[in-house]
C-alpha positions as CSV (number, residue, x, y, z in Angstrom):
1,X,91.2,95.6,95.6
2,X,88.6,92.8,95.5
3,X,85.6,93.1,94.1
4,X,82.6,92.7,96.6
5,X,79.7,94.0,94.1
6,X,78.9,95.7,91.3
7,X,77.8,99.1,89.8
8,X,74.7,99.8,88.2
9,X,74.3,103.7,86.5
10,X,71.1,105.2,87.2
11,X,69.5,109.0,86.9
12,X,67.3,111.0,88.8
13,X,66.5,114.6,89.0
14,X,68.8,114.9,85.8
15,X,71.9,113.7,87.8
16,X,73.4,110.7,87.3
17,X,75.2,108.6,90.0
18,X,76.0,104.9,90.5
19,X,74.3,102.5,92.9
20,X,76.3,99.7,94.0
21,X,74.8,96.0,94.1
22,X,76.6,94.0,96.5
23,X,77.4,89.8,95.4
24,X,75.6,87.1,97.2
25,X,77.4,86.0,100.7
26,X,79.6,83.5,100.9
27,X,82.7,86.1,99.7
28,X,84.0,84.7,96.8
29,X,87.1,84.0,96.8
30,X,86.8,82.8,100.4
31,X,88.2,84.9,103.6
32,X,91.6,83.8,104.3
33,X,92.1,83.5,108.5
34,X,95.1,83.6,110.2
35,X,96.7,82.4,113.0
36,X,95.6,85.5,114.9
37,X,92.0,85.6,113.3
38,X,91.2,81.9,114.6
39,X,92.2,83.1,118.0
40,X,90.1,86.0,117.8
41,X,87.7,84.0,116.9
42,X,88.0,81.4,120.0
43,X,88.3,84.6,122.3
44,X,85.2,85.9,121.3
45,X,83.2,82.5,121.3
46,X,84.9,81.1,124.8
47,X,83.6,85.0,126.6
48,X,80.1,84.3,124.6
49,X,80.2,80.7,126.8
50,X,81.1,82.8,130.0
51,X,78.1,85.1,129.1
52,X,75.9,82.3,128.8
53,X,77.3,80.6,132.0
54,X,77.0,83.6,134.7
55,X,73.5,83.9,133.7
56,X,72.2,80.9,134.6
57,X,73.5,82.1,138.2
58,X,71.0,85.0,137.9
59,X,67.8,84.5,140.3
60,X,65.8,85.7,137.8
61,X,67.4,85.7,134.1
62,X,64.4,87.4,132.9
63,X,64.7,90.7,135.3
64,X,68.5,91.5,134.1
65,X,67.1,90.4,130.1
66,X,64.3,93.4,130.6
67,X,67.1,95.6,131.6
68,X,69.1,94.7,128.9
69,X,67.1,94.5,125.8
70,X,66.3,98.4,126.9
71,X,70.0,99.2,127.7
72,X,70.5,98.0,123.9
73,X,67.6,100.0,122.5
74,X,68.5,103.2,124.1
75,X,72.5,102.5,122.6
76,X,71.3,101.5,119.0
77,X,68.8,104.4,118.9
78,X,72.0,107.2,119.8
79,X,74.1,106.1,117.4
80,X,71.1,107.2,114.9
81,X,70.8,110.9,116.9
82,X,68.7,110.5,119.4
83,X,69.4,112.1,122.8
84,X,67.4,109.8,125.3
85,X,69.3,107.8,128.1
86,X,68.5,104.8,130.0
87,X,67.1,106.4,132.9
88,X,64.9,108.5,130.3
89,X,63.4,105.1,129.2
90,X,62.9,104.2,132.7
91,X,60.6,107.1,133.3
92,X,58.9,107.1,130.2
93,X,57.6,103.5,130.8
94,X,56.7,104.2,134.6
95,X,54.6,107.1,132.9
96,X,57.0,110.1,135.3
97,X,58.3,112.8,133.5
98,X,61.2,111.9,131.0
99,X,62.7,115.3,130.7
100,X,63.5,114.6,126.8
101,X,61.8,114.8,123.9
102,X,58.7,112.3,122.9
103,X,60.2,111.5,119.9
104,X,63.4,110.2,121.3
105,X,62.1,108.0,123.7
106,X,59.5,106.5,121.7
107,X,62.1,105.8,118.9
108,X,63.9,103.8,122.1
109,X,60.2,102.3,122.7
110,X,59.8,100.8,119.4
111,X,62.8,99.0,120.0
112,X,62.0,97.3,122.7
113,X,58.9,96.1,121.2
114,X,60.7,95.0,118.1
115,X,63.2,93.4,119.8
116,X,60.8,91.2,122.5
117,X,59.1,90.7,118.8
118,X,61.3,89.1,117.3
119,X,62.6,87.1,120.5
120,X,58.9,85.5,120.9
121,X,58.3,84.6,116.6
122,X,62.3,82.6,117.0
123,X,61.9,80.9,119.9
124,X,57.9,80.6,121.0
125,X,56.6,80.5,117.6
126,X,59.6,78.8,115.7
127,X,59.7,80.9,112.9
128,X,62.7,80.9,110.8
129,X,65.1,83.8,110.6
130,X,63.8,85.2,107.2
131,X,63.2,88.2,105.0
132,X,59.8,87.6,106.5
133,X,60.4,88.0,109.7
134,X,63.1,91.1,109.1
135,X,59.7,92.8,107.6
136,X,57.8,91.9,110.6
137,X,60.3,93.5,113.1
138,X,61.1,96.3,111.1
139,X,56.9,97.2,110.9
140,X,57.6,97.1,114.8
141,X,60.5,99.6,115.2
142,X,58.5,102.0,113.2
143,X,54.8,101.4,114.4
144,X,54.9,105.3,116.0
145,X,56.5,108.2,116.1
146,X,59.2,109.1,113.8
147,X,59.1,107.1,110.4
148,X,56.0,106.1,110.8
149,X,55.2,106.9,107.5
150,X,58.3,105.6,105.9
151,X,56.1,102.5,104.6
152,X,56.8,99.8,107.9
153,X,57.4,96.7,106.8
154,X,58.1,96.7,103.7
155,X,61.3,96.9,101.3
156,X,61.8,100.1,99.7
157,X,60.4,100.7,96.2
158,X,62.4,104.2,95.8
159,X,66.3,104.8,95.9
160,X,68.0,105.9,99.0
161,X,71.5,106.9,100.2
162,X,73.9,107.2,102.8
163,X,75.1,110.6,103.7
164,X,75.1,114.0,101.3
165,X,71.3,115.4,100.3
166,X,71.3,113.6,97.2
167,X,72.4,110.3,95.2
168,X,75.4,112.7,93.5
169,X,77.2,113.9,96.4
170,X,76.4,110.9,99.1
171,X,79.2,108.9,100.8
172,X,77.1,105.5,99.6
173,X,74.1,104.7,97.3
174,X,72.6,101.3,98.1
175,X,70.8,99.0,95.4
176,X,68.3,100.2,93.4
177,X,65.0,99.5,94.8
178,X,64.0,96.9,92.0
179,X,67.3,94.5,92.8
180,X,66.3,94.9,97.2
181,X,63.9,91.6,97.2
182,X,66.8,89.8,94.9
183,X,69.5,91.2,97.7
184,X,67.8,90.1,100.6
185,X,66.6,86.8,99.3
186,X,69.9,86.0,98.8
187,X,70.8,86.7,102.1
188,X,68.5,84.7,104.1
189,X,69.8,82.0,101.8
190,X,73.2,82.5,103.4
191,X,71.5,83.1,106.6
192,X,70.2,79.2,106.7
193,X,73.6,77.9,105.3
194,X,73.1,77.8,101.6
195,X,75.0,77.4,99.7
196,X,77.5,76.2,102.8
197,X,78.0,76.1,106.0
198,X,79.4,79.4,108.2
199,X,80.4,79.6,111.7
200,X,77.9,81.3,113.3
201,X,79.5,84.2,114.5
202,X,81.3,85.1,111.4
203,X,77.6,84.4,110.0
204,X,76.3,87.1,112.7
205,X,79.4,89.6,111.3
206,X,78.9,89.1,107.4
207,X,75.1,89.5,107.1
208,X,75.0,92.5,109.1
209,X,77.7,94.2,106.7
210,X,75.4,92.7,104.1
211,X,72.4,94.1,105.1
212,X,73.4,97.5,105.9
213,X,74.9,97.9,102.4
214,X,71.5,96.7,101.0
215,X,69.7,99.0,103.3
216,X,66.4,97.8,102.3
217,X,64.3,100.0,104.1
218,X,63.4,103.8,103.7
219,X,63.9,104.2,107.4
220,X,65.6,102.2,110.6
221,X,68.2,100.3,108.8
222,X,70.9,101.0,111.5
223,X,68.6,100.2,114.3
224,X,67.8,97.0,112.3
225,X,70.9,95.8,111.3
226,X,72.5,95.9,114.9
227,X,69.0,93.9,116.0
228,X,69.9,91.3,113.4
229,X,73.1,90.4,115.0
230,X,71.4,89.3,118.1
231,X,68.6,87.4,116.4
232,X,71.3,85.4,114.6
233,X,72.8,84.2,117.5
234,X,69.5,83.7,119.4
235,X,68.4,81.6,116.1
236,X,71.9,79.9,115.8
237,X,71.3,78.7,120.2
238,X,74.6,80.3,120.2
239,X,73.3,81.9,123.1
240,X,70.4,80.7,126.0
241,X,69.2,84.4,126.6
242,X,69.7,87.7,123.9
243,X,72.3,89.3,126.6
244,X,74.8,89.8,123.8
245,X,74.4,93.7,121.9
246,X,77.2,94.9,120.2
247,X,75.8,99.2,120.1
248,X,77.9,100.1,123.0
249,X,81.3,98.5,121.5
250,X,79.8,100.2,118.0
251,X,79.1,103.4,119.8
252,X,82.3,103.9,121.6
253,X,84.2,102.9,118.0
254,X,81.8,104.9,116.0
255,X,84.0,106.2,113.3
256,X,85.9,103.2,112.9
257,X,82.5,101.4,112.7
258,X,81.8,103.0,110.0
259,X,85.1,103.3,107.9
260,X,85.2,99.9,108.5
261,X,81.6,99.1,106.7
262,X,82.7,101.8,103.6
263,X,86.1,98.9,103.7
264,X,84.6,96.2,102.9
265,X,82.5,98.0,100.2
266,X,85.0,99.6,98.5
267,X,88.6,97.7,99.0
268,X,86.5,94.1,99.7
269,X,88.6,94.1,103.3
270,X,86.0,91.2,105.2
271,X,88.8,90.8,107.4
272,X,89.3,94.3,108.6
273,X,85.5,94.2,109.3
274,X,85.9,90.7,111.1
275,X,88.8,91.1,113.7
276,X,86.7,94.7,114.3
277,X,83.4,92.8,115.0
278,X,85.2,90.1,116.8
279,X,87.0,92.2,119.1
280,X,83.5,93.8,120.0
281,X,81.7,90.6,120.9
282,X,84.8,89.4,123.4
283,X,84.6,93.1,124.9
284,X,80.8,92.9,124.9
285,X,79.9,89.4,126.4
286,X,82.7,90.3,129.1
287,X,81.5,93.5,130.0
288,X,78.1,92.1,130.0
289,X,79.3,89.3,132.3
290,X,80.7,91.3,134.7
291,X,77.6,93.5,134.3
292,X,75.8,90.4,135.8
293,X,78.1,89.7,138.3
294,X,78.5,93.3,139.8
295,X,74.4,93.5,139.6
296,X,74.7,89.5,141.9
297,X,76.7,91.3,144.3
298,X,75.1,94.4,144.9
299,X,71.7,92.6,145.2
300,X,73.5,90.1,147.8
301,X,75.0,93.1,149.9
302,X,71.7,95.4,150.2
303,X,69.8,92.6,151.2
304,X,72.0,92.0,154.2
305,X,72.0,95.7,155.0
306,X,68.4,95.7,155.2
307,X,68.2,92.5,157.4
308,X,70.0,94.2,159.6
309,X,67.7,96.8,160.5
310,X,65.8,94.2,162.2
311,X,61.6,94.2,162.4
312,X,61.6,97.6,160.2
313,X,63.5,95.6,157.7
314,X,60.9,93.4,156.1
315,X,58.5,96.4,154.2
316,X,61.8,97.5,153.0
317,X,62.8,94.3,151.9
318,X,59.7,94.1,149.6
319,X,60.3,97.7,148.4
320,X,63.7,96.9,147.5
321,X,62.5,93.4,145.8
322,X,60.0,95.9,144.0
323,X,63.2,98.3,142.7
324,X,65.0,94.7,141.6
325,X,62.3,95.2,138.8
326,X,61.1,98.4,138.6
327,X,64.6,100.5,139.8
328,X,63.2,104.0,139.2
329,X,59.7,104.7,141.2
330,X,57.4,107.1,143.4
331,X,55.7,106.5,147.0
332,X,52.5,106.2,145.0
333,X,53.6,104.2,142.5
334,X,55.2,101.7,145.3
335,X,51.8,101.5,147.4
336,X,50.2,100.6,144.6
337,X,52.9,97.5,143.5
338,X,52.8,96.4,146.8
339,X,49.5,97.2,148.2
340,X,51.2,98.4,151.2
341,X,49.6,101.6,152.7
342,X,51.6,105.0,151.9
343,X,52.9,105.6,155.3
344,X,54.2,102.1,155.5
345,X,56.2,102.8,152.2
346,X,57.6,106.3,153.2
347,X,58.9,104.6,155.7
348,X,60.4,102.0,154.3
349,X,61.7,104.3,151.6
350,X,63.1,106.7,154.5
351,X,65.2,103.4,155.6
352,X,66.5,102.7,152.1
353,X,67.1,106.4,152.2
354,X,69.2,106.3,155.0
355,X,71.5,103.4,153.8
356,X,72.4,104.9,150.9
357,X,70.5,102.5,148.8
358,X,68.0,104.6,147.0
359,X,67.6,108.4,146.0
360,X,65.7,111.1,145.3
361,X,66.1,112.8,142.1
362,X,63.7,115.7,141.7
363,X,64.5,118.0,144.8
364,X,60.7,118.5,145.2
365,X,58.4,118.0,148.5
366,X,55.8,116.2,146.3
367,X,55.4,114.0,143.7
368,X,59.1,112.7,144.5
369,X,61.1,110.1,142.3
370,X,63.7,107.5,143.8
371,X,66.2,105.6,142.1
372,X,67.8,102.6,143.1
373,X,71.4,104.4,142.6
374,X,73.9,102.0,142.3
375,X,71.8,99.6,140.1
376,X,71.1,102.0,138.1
377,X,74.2,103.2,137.4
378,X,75.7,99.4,136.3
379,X,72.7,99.3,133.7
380,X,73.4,103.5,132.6
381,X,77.2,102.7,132.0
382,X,77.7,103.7,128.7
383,X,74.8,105.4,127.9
384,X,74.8,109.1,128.2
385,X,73.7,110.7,124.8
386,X,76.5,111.3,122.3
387,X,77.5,115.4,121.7
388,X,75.3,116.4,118.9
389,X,78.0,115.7,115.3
């Protein structure tokens, strides 16, 4: 068994328990790689070129990015408990009825926002990847709705825990709240290479281990942590566009996700945890490539089913440009995008209809929704609500 931290005895309530106080990144002594862990490690960087190759064959990278940064939020927020799906968000942001509690979907909101947050301070603004900046996103993900009042933005000054109703009987008690600004300063340190060098996805794969043991927040420390791992790659230009999330690999694998975290805490197995994480970028940034390249050919084949219905093709080409962006939306919502009379949009949805390309999903007479089905259901794969635990 090798040591990754140490213990530090602390009380509270009258009951005494021991907090653990992980060492500085690199791993000392140094991870020793295989055969099989370097080709893990090719594998997972050649599908992360792949990725980053099929989307520059995207006519508009920014349209599957929007998609995608929600798809992630909606994953990263069920692993935490929440019980809103992709389509949920969808409604929820086109103000229709989202058929799931507030809460959830605002938790997914916040996201979003932190997420797009982050994206604009690395590469608009140039701001290094820093404790700074992990502050700033984190004040994001809980500007509303639940933890809100779990003090946004800023490190923890009391002690939390990870599992159980109290330090005693938890699974995991994180560093004491006066050692958090010590923990994470180290951390960024290893973050912009000192004191060496570290291939940047095996960067991406330690610090997020790191940070989740330090858990430096009250609240959104999950949510947080998987976020990191995309900002690290985003900052390293390991990837052009943030299409890389790992929460549906970690959601399908969540057990092992987390046995594999308690692993390195309490054995010092890093390599367990990096052929884990490895694994789930190669099956990620493929299933996110052929995410792209399924979305290409659908896009490809409806627009040649709509040319073919001639002169009442062309309003319901531009309704179907309009669910390109906006894939779940109402006859009034559509008249108003396109400023195209309602008539002239009933009957273009009528002919999208009647293709099979859209459909309703309420069953009403009024106040109808349609959904761009098949689209849809590339960007929902993989995110229906985990059974309540």
């Amino acid at each position: 068994m090798k040591a990754t931290g140490t213990y530090v005895a602390m009380t509270a309530a009258g009951e005494s328990f021991r907090a653990f106080v992980p060492n500085p990144l690199p791993p000392a002594p140094a991870i020793r790689f295989t055969e099989r862990d370097y080709d893990l490690l090719e594998k997972a960087n050649r599908a992360i070129g792949r990725l980053d190759g099929v989307a520059t064959l995207l006519p508009d990278v920014s349209l599957f990015l929007y998609f995608y940064v929600r798809k992630e939020a909606v994953l990263s927020s069920q692993i935490e408990g929440t019980q809103s799906s992709f389509s949920d968000l969808l409604l929820h942001e086109e103000d229709l009825a989202p058929g799931v509690p507030l809460g959830d979907v605002q938790e997914v909101s916040n996201y979003v926002a932190a997420m797009n947050h982050g994206l604009k301070r690395l590469r608009e603004d140039d701001f290094p990847l820093s404790g700074r900046l992990i502050r700033e996103v984190h004040k994001v993900l809980l500007a509303k709705g639940r933890g809100s009042d779990k003090t946004p933005g800023m490190f923890r000054r009391s002690q939390n825990w990870l599992g159980g109703t109290r330090p005693g009987n938890t699974r995991f008690v994180p560093p004491p709240p006066d050692r958090v600004a010590g923990c994470m300063a180290n951390l960024e340190g290893f973050l912009h290479d000192r004191p060496q060098r570290t291939a940047v996805l095996v960067k991406a794969a330690l610090a997020h281990v790191q940070f989740e043991t330090i858990h430096p927040f009250l609240d959104g420390n999950g949510r947080l942590g998987r976020l990191l791992v995309t900002l690290i790659l985003c900052a390293e230009d390991a990837l052009a566009q943030p299409l890389l999330y790992l929460s549906l690999f970690f959601k399908q694998h969540r057990q092992e996700y987390y046995d594999r975290l308690d692993a390195v805490r309490l054995k010092g197995d890093w390599l367990g945890w990096l052929r884990f994480f490895l694994e789930g970028v190669e099956r990620t940034a493929q299933q996110a490539t052929d995410a792209a390249r399924n979305i290409l050919a659908l896009f490809e084949q409806d627009r040649c089913r709509v040319e073919d219905l001639g002169r009442r093709g062309s309003s319901a080409q531009r309704v179907l440009e309009l669910l390109r962006r906006r894939p779940i939306t109402t006859i009034a919502n559509a008249t108003v995008q396109l400023r195209f009379t309602a008539p002239t949009v009933r009957s273009a949805v009528e002919n999208l209809e009647s293709l099979g390309i859209v459909r309703e999903i309420t069953g009403k007479q009024r106040d109808r929704v349609y959904v761009y089905d098949r689209y849809v259901k590339i960007l929902d794969e993989g995110t229906e609500p985990l059974p309540h635990r």
